[in-house]
C-alpha positions in Angstrom: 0.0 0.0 0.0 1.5 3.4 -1.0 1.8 6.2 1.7 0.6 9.7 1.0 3.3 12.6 0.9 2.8 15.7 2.4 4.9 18.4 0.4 6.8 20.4 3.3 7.5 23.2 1.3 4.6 25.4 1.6 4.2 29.6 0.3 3.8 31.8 2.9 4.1 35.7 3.2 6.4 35.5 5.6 9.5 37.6 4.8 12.9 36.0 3.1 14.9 38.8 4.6 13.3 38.8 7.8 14.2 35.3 8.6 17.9 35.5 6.5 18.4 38.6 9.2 17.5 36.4 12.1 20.5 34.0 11.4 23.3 34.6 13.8 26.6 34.0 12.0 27.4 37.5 9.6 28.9 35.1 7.0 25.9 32.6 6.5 23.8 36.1 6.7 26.0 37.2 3.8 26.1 34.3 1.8 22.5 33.9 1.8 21.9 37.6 0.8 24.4 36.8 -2.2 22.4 33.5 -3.1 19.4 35.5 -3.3 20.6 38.4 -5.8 22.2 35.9 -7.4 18.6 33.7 -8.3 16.9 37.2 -8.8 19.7 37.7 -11.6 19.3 33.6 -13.0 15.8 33.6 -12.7 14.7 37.9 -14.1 12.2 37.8 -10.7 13.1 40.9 -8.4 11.2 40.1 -5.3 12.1 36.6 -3.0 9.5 34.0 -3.3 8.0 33.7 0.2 8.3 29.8 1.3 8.9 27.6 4.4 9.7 24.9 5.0 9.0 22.8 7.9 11.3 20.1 9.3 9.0 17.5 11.4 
């Protein structure tokens, strides 16, 4: 019998930055920050995509 998945990446309006600015270590901060302009550049979308995920 096959198991249903639940997807745990779900949109929400919570804020990319918000959360990015919540991490404590300034490089991981940083590096996320350059992630993000970098998929803005890949992808042409100027705003961050509002999704979380949850881990249980």
């Amino acid at each position: 019998m096959s198991k249903l998945v639940k997807i745990k990446t779900q949109q929400t309006t919570a804020s990319v930055e918000d959360f990015i600015n919540r991490v404590e270590n300034e490089q991981q901060r940083a590096d996320s920050f350059t992630i993000i302009e970098m998929m803005k550049s890949i992808s042409g979308e100027e705003e961050s995509k509002h999704f979380i995920t949850s881990y249980y």
